[in-house]
N, C-alpha and C positions, 0 to 999 in steps of 0.2 A: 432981781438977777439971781438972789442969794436961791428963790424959791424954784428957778428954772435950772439952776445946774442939779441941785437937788433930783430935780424931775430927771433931767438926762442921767444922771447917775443909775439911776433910779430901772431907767430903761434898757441903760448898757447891762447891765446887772441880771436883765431876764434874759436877756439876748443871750448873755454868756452861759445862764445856767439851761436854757433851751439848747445850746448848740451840746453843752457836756452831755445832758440827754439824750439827744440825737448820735452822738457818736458811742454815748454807753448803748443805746440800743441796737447800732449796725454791730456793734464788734460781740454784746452779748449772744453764748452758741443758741442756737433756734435747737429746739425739741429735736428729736431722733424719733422719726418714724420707722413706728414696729409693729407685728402684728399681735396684738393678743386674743387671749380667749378665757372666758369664765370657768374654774373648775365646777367638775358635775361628780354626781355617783351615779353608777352605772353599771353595768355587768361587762367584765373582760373574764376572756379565754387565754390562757397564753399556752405559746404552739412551740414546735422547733419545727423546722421546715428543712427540706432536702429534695434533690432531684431523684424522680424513681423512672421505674420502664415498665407497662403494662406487659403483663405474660400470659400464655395459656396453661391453666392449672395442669392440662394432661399433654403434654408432648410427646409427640411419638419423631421421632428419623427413622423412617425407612432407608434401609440401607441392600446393598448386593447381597444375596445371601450365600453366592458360593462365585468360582472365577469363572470367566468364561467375556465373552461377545456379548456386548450390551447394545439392545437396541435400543431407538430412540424414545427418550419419556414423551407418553402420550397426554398426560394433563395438565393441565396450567394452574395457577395461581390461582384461588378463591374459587377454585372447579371446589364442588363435593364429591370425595368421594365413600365407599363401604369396604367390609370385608372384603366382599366379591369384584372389586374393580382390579383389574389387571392394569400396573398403572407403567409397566415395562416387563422385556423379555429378556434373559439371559441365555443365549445362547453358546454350547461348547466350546470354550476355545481352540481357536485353529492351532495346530504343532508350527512348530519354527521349521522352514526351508532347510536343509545340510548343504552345505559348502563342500565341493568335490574330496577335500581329505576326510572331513567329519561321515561322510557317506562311504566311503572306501574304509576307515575305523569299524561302521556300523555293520555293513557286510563281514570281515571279518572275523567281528561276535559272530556274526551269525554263523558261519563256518565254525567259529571253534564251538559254539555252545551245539551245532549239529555231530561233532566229532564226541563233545564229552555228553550227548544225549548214547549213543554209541557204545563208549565206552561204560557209562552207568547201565545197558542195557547190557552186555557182554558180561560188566560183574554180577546184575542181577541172576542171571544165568548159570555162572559157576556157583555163586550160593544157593542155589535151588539145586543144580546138581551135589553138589557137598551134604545140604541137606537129605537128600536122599539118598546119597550113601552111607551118611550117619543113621539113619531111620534102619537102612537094611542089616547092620551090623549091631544094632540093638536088637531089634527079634533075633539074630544068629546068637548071640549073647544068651538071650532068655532060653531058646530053645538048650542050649551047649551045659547051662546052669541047673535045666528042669532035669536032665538026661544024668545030671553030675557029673557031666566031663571038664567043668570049666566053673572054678570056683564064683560065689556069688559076688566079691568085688567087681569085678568084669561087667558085671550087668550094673554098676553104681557109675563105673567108669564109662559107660557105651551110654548112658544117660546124660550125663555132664555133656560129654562130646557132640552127643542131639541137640542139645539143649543149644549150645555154642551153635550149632548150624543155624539153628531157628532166628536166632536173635541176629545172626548173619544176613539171615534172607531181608527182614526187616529193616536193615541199614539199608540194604543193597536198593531197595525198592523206593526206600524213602530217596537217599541220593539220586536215584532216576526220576523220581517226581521235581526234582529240584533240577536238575538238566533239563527236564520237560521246559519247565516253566519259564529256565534263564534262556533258552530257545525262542519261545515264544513274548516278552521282553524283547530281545534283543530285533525277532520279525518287527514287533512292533513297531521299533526307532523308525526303521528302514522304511514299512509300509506308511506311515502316516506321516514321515517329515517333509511338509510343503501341500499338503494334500488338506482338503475342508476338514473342518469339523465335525463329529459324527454327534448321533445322540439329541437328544427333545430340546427342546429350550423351555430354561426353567421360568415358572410365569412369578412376579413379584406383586404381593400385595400387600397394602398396611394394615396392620393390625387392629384397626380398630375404627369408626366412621367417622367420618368428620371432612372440617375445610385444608385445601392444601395450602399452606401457607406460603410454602419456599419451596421454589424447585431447584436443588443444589447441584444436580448433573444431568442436564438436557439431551447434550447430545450422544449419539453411540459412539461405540469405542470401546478396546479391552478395556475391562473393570476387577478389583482385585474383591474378595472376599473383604465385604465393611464400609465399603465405599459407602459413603452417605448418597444419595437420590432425590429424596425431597423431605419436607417436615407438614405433617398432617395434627393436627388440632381443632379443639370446639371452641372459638372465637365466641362462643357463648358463655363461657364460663373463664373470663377474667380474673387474674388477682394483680397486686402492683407491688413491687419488690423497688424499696427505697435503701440506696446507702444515708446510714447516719451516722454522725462522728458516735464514736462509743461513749463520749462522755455525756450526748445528747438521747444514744439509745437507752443510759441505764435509767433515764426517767419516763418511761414508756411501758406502760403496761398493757398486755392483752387485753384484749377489749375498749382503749380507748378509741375516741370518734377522731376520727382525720376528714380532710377536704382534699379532692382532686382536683388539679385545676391547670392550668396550661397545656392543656392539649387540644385545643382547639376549638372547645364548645360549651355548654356551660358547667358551673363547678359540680361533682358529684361526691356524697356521701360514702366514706368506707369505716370500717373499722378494724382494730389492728388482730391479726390471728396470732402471731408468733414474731418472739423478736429473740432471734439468733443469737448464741451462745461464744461461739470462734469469730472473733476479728481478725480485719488484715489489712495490711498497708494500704495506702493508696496514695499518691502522689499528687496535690491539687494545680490549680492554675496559673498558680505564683509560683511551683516546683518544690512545694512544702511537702514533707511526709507527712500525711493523718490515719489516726487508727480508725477504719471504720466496721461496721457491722450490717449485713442486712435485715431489714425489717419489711415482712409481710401482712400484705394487708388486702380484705374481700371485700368487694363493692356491694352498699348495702340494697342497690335495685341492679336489673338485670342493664349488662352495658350498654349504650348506643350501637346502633349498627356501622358509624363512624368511627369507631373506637374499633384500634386493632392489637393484633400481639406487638410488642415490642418495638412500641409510643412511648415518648419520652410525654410524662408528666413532671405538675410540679405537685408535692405532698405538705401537707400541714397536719401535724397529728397533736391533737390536744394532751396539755399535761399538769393542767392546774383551770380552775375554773371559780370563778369569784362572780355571784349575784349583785351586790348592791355594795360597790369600792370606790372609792375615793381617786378618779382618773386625773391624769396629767398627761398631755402629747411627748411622746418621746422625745424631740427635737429640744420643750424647753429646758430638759436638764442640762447639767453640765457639770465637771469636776472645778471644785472649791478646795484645793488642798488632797485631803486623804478622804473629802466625804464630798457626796451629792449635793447642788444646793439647784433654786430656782430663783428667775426674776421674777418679786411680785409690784405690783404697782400700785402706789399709794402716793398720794396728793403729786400724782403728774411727775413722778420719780421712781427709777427702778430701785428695787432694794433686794438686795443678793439673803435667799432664807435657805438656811442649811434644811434640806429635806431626810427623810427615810424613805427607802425605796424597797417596794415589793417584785411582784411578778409583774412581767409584761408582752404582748405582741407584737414587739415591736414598733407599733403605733402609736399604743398609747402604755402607759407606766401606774402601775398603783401607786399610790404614797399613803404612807402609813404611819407618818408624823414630819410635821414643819407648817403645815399649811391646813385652810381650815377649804368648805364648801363654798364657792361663790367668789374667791379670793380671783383678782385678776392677774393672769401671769403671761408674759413674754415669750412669744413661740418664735424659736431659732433666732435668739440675739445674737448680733455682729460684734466685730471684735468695740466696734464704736462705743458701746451699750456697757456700762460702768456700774458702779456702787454710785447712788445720788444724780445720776444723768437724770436732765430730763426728757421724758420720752410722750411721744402723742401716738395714742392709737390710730390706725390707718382705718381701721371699721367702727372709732368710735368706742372703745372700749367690750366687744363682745363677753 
């Protein structure tokens, strides 16, 4: 009996420490599945990146060249055209109609400017005569002076007094060309108010060959001297003008390599020509003020034929370049305090390793001490994902 209680003791005893097991293992946490990945060396670019707009390096706006009646524009959009293309006609403007008082004003003029043409002719007249009576009383002078009956003052004096006619008749004539002419004004109001346009139509052409890009005033209608018309450009000769924050343009130098890319086909090569000196505000998408700057940049083959002026691209301009560094995915860093650290994994437990951080693409991150080549680290841990957690790779450990 002694030997069989023994036994049952014996068995309750595993029972009990089977069931403690069984509940240590529901209630202990199960691994945290996460993704990792092996650090490599490798070659990283790192970029700043900005929205820019394809342009035509030579713009022309053809604009009105003088005021007048504009007929309608004859070419359209992605027409070519040259020098010699007449691509619109300006013709004279028509005079304004006169309203019954403004036409009785107009006449008028003309009445008084026909009295003071008149009256400038009537003066002209007397100073031509005064003139020649000054003239006739100089020889009487000379003769009176040669003879000695009339001291030679008299002939200094009958000179002066000539002289005053002369410069008489020359008023008088000029003022009569000046009645001429406010006469002829003032016909004019009268004959051409309400009545066509006189005179050629002036012909408009661009200055230079090329595709019309924008036609900015189509149809006819008064046009003022400047009016823009259309915009003519060589769609062959692209550049791309990108805003950069200026804190991003001061690491940018002529000549480095950029990539084009969202605008709709595959990415293309440029390099940077100039990067602009004057910055200016710009306001972004959140309502934030940034100081930005433009930067120019020439594609290094000739551009798609899909590719036009002022497309919105996206820009990547290189500004540091590393062959053979020590890569990490940007995702698995993360701030530890005041420094950078990363999850590495080691015997099936994350472990939080202060890194040093270099340059990056966004993508992927240099590191430049904390971690060795081959080390297995935690890309984009959750808030779950601790100091000592244990975690199971979702691909096995890559």
């Amino acid at each position: 009996m002694r030997r069989q209680r023994t036994v049952q003791r014996l068995l309750w005893a595993a029972v009990a420490v089977l069931a403690l097991a069984g509940v240590t293992w529901a209630l202990w946490p199960a691994p945290i599945l996460v993704e990792t990945v092996a650090l490599s060396r490798g070659p990283l670019t790192a970029t700043v990146t900005a929205e820019g707009k394809t342009r035509v390096q030579h713009l022309y706006e053809v604009s009105a060249p003088v005021d007048g009646t504009l007929e309608r524009v004859t070419v359209q959009p992605d027409e070519m055209v040259t020098e010699s293309t007449v691509i619109a006609r300006i013709a004279p403007a028509t005079s304004r109609p006169l309203d019954p008082r403004a036409r009785a004003e107009a006449e008028a003029a003309v009445g008084a400017a026909r009295a003071a043409v008149s009256r400038a002719d009537a003066a002209e007249q007397e100073a031509t005569t005064a003139a020649e009576h000054a003239e006739s009383q100089l020889d009487t002078a000379r003769r009176l002076v040669a003879a000695g009956a009339a001291p030679p003052l008299d002939v200094v004096h009958a000179e002066h007094d000539a002289e005053i006619r002369r410069r008489g008749v020359d008023a008088a004539r000029a003022a009569a060309r000046q009645a001429r002419a406010d006469l002829s004004r003032a016909i004019a109001v009268v004959a051409t108010a309400g009545g066509t346009g006189g005179g050629v139509a002036v012909a408009v052409r661009p200055p230079a060959p090329g595709r019309v890009l924008r036609v900015i005033r189509e149809s006819g209608g008064p046009v003022a001297a400047g009016t823009p018309l259309i915009e003519v450009g060589d769609v062959t000769r692209l550049e791309i003008v990108a805003d950069l924050l200026s804190s991003d343009a001061a690491q940018v130098s002529p000549g480095a390599a950029a990539t084009i890319s969202g605008w709709g086909g595959a990415p293309l090569t440029a390099r940077v020509r100039r990067v602009e000196l004057a910055g200016f505000t710009k306001v972004s998408a959140l309502g934030l003020e940034e100081q930005r700057t433009h930067v120019v940049l020439d594609l290094a083959d000739a551009p798609p034929a899909s590719l036009g002026h002022d497309y919105r691209v996206d820009v990547a301009i290189a500004i540091w370049q590393g062959e053979d560094v020590l890569r990490a995915p940007s995702t698995a860093l993360f701030r530890d305090g005041n420094q950078w650290a990363i999850y590495v994994v080691r015997d099936d437990r994350a472990h939080a390793v202060p890194v040093q951080v270099g340059r990056s693409d966004r993508t992927w991150t240099v590191i430049e001490q904390g971690v060795t080549e081959g080390d297995i680290v935690v890309v984009q841990p959750s808030d779950d994902v601790r100091v000592g957690t244990r975690v199971r790779a979702v691909d096995g450990g890559r």
